[in-house]
PDB file as gemmi writes it, atoms N, CA and C in Angstrom:
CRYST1    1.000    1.000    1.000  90.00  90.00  90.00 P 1                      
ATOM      1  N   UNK A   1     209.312  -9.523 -13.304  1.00  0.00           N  
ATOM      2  CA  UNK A   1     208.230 -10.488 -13.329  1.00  0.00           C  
ATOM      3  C   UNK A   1     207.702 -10.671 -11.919  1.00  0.00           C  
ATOM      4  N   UNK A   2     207.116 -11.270 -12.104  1.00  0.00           N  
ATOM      5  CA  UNK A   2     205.774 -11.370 -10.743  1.00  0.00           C  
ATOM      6  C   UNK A   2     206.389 -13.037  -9.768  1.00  0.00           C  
ATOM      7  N   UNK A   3     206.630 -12.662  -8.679  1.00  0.00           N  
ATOM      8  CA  UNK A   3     207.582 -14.208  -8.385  1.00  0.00           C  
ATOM      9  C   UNK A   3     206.156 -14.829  -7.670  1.00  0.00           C  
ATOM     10  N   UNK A   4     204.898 -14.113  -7.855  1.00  0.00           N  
ATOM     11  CA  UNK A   4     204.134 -15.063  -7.405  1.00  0.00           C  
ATOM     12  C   UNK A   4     203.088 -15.725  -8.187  1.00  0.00           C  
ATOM     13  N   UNK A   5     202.484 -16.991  -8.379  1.00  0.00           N  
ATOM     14  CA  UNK A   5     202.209 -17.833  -9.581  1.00  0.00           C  
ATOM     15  C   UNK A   5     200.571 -17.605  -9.236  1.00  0.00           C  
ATOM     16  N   UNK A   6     200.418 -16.682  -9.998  1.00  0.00           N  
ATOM     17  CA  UNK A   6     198.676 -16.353 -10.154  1.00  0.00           C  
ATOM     18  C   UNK A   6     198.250 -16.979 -11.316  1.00  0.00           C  
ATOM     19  N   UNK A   7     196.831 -17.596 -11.390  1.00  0.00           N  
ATOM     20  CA  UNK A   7     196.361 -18.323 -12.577  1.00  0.00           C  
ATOM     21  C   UNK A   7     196.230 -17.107 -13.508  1.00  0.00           C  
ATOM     22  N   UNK A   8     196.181 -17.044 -14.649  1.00  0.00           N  
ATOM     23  CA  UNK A   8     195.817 -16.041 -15.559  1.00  0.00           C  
ATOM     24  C   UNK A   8     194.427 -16.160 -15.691  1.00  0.00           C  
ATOM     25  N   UNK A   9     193.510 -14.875 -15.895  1.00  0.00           N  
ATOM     26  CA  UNK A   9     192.463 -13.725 -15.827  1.00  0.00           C  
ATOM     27  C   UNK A   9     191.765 -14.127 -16.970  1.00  0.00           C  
ATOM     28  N   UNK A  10     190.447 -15.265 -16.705  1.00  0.00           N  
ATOM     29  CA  UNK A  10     189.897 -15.762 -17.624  1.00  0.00           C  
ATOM     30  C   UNK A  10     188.820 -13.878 -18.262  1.00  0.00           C  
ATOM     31  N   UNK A  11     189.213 -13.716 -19.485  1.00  0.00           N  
ATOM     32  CA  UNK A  11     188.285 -13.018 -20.000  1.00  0.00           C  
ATOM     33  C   UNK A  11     186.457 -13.494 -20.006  1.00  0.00           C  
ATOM     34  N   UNK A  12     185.551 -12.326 -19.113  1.00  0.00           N  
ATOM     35  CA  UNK A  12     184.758 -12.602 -19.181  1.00  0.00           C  
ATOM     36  C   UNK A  12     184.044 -11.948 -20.149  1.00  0.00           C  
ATOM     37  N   UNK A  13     182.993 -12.720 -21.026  1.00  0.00           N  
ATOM     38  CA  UNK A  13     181.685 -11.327 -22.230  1.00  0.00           C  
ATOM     39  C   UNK A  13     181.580 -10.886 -21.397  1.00  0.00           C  
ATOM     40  N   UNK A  14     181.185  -9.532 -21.855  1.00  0.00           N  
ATOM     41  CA  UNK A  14     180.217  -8.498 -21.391  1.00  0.00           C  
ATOM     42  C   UNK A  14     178.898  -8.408 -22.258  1.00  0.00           C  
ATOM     43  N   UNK A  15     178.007  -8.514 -22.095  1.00  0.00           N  
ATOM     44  CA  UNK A  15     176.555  -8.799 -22.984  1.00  0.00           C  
ATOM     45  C   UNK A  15     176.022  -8.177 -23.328  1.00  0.00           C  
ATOM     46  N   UNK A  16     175.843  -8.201 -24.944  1.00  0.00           N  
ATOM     47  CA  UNK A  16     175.553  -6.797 -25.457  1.00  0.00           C  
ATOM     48  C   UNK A  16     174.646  -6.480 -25.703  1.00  0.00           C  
ATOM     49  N   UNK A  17     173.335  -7.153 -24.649  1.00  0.00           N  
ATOM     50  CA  UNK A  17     172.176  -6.470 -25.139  1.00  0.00           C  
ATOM     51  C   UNK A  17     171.897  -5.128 -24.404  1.00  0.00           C  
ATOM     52  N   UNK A  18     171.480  -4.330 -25.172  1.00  0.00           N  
ATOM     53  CA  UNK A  18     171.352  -2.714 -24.866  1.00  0.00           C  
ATOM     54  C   UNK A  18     169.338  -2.593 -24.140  1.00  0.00           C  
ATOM     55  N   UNK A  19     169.212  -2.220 -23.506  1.00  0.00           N  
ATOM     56  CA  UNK A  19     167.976  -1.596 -23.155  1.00  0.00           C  
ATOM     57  C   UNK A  19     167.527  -0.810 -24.238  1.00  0.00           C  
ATOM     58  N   UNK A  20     166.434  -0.721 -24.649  1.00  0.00           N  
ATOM     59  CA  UNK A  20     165.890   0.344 -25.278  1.00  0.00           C  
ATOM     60  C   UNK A  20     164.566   1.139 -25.188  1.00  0.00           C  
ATOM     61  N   UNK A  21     165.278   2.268 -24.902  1.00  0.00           N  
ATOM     62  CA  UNK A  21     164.241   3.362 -24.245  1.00  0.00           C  
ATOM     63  C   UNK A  21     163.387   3.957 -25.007  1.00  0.00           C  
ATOM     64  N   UNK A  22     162.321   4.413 -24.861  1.00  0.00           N  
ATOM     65  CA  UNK A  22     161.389   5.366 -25.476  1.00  0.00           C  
ATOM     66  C   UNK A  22     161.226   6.612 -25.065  1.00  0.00           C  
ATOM     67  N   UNK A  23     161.162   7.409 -26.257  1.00  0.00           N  
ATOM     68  CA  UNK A  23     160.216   8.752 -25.776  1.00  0.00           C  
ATOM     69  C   UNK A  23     158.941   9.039 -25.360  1.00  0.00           C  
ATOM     70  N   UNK A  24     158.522   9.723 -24.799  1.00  0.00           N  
ATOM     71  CA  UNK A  24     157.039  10.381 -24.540  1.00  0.00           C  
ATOM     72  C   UNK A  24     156.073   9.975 -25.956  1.00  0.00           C  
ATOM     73  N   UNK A  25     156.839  10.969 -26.918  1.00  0.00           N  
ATOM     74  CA  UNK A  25     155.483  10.938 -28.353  1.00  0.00           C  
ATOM     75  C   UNK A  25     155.701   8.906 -29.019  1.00  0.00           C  
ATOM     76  N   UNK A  26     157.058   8.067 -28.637  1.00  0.00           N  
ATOM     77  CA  UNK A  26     157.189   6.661 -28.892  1.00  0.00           C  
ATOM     78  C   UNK A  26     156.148   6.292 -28.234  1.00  0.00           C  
ATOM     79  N   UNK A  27     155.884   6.384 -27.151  1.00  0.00           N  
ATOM     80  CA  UNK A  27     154.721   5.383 -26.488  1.00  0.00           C  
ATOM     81  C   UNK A  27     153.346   5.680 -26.767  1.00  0.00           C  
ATOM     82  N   UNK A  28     153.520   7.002 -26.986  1.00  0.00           N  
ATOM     83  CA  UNK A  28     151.740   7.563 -27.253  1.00  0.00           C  
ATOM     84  C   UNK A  28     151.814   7.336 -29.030  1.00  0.00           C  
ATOM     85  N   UNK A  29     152.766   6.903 -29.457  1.00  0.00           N  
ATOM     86  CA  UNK A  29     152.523   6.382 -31.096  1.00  0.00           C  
ATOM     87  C   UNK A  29     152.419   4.691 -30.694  1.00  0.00           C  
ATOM     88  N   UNK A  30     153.270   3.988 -29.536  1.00  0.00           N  
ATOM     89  CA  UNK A  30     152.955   2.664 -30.087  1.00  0.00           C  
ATOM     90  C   UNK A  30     151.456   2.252 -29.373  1.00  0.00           C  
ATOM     91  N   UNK A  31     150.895   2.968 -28.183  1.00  0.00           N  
ATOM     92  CA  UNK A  31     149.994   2.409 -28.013  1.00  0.00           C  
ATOM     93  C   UNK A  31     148.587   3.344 -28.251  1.00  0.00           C  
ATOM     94  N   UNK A  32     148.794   4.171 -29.078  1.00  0.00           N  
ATOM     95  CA  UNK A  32     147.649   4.855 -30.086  1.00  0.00           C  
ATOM     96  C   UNK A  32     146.747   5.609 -29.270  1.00  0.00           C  
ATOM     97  N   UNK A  33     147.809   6.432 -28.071  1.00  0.00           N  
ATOM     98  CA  UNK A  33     147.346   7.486 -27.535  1.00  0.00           C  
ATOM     99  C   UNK A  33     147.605   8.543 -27.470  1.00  0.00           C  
ATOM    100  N   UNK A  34     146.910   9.830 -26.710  1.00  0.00           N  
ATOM    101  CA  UNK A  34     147.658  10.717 -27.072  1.00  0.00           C  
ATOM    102  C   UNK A  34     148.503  11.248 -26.130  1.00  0.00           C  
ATOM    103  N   UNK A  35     149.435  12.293 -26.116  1.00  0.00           N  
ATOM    104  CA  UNK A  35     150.472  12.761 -25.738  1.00  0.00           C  
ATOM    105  C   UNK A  35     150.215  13.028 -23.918  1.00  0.00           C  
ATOM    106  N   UNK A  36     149.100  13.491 -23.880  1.00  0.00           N  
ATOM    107  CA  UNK A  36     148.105  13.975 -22.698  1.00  0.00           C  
ATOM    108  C   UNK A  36     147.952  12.657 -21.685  1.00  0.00           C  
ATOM    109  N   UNK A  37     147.131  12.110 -22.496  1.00  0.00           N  
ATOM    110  CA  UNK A  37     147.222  10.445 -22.073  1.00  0.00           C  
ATOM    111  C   UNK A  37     148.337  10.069 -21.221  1.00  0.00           C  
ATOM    112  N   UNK A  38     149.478   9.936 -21.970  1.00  0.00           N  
ATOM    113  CA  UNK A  38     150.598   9.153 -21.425  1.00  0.00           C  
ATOM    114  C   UNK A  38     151.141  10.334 -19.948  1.00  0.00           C  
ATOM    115  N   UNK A  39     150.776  11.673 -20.377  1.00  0.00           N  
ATOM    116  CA  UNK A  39     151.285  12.837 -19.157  1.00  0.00           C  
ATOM    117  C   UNK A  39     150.309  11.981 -17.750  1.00  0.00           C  
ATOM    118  N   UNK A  40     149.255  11.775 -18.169  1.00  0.00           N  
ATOM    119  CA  UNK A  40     148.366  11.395 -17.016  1.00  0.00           C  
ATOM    120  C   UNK A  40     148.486  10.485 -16.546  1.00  0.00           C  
ATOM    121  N   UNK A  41     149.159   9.149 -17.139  1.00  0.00           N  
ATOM    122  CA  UNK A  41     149.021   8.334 -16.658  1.00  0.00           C  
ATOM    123  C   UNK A  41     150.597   7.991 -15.794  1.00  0.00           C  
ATOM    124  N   UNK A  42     151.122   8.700 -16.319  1.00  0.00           N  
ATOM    125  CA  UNK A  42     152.337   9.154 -15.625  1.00  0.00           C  
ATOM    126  C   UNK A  42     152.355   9.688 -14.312  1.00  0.00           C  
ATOM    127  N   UNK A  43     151.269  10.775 -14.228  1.00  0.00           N  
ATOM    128  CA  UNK A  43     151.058  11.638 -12.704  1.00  0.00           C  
ATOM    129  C   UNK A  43     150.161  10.664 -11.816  1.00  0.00           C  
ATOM    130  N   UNK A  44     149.278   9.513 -12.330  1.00  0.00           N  
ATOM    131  CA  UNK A  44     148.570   8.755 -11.711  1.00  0.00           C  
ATOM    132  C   UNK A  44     149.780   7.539 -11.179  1.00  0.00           C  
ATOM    133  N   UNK A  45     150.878   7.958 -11.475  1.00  0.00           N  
ATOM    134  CA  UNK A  45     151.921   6.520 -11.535  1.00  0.00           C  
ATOM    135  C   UNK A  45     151.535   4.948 -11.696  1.00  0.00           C  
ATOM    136  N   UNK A  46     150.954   4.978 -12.701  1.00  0.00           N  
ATOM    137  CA  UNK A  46     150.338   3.754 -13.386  1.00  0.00           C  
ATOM    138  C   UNK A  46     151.563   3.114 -14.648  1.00  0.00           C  
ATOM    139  N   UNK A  47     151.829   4.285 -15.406  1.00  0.00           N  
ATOM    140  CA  UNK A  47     152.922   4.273 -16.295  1.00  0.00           C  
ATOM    141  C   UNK A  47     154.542   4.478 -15.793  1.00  0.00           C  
ATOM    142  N   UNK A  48     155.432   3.299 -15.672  1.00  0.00           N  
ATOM    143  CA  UNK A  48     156.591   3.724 -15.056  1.00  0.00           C  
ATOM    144  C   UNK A  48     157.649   4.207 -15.556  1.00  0.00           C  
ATOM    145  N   UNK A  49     158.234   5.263 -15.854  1.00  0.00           N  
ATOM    146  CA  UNK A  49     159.415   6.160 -16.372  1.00  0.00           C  
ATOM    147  C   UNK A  49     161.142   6.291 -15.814  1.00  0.00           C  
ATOM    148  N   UNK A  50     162.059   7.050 -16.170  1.00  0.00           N  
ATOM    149  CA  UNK A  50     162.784   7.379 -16.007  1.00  0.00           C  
ATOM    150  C   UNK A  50     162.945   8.857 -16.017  1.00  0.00           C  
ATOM    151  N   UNK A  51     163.429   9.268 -15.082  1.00  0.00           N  
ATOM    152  CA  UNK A  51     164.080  10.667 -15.717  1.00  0.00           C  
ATOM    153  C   UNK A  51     165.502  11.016 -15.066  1.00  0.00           C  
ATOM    154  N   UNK A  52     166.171  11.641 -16.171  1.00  0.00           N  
ATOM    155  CA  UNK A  52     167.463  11.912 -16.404  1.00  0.00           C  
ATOM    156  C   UNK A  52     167.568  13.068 -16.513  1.00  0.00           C  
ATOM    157  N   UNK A  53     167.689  14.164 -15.643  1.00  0.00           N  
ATOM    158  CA  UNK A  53     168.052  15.560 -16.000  1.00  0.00           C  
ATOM    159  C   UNK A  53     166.190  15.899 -16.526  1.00  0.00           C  
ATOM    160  N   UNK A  54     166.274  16.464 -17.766  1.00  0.00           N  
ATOM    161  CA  UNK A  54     164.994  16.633 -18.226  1.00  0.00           C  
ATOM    162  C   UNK A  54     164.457  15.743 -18.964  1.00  0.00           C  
ATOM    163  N   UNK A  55     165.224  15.274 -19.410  1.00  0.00           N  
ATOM    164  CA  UNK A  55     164.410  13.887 -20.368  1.00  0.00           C  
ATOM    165  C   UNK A  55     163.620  12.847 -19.587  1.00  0.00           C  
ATOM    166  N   UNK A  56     162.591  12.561 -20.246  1.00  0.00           N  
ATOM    167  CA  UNK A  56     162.190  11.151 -19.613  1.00  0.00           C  
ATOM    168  C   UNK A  56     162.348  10.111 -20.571  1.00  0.00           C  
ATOM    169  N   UNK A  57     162.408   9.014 -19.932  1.00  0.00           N  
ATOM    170  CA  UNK A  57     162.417   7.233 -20.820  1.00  0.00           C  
ATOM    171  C   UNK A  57     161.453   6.190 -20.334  1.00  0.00           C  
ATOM    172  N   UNK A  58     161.202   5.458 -21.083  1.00  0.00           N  
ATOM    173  CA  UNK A  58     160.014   4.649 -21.206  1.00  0.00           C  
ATOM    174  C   UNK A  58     160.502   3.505 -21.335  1.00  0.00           C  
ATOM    175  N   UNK A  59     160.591   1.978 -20.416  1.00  0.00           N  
ATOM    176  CA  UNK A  59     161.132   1.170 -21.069  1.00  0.00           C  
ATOM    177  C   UNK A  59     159.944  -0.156 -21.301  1.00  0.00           C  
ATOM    178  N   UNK A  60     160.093  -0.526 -22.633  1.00  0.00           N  
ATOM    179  CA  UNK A  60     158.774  -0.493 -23.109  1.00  0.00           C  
ATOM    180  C   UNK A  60     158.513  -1.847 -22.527  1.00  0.00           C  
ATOM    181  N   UNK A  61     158.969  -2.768 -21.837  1.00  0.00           N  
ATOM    182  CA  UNK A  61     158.388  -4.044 -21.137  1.00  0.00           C  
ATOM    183  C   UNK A  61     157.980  -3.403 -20.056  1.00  0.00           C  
ATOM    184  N   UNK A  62     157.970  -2.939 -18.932  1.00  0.00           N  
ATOM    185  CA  UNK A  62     157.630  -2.226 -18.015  1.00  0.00           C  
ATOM    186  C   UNK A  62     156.088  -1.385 -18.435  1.00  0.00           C  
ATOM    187  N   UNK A  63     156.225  -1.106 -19.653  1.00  0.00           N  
ATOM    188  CA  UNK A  63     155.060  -0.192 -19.896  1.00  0.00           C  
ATOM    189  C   UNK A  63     154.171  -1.362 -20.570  1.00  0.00           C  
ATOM    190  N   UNK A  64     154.399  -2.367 -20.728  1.00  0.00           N  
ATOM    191  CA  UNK A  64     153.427  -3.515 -21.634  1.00  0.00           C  
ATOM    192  C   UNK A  64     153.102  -3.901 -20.585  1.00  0.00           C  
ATOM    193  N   UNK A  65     153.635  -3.969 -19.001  1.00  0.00           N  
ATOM    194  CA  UNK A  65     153.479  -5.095 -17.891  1.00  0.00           C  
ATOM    195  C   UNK A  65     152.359  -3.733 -16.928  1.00  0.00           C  
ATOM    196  N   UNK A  66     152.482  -2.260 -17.315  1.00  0.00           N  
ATOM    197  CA  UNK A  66     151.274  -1.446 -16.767  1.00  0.00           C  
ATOM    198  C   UNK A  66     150.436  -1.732 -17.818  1.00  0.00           C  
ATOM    199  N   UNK A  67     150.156  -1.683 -18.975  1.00  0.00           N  
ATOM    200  CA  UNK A  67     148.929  -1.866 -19.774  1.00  0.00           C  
ATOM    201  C   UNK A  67     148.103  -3.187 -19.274  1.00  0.00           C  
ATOM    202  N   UNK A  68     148.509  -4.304 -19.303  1.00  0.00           N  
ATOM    203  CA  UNK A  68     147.964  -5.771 -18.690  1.00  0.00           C  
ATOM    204  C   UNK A  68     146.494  -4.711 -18.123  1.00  0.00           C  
ATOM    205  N   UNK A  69     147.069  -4.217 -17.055  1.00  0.00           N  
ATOM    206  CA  UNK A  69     145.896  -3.798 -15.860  1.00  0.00           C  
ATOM    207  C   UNK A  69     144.408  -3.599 -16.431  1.00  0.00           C  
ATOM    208  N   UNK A  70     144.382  -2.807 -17.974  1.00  0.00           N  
ATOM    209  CA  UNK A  70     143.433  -2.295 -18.376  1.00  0.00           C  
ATOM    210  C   UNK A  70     143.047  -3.477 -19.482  1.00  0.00           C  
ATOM    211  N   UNK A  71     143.298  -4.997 -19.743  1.00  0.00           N  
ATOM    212  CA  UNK A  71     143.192  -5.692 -20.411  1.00  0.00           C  
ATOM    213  C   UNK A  71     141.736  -5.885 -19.851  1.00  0.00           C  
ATOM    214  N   UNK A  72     140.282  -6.318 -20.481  1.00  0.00           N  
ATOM    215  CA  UNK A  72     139.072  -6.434 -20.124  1.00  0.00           C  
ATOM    216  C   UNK A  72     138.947  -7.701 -21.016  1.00  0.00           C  
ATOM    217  N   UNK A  73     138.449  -9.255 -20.329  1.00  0.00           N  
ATOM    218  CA  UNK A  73     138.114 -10.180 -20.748  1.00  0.00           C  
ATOM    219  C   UNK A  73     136.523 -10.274 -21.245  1.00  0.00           C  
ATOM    220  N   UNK A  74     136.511 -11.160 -22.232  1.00  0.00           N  
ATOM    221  CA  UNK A  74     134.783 -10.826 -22.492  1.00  0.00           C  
ATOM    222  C   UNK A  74     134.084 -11.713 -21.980  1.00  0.00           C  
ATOM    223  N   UNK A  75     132.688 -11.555 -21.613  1.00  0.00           N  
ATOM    224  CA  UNK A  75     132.099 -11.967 -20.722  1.00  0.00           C  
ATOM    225  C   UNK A  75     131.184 -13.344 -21.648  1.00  0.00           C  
ATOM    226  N   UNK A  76     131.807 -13.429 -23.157  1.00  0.00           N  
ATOM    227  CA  UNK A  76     131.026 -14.434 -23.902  1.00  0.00           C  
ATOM    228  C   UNK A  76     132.098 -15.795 -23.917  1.00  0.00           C  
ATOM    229  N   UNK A  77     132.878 -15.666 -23.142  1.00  0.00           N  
ATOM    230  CA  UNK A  77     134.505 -16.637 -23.137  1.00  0.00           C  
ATOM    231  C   UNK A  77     133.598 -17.900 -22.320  1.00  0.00           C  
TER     232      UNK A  77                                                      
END                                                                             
């Protein structure tokens, strides 16, 4: 036994919310563009990604917080 008197090791959660990533053809389906689109706006770095080896990921608050930019208010408000 341990002759020295340590408090015992409160278990902490670990939190299970998961990130969830998108693909290339996910984003050009949720925001009703096309495949080309999302390549471009990618090389313009407007759209922000991940890449992992060859894959890329999309995480889709990040990509709702680049769309804002192109939001156009109407001028009859």
């Amino acid at each position: 036994m341990n002759s020295t008197s340590e408090p015992p090791v409160e278990s902490k959660e670990v939190s299970t919310i998961e990130a969830v990533w998108f693909t290339k053809a996910q984003i050009a389906d949720r925001y009703q563009i096309s495949m080309r689109s999302v390549t471009n706006l990618m090389r313009r770095r407007i759209l922000p990604y991940v890449k992992i080896g060859r894959l890329l990921r999309f995480n889709p608050s990040d990509c709702d917080n680049a769309f804002t930019q192109f939001q156009r208010s109407s001028k009859f408000q």
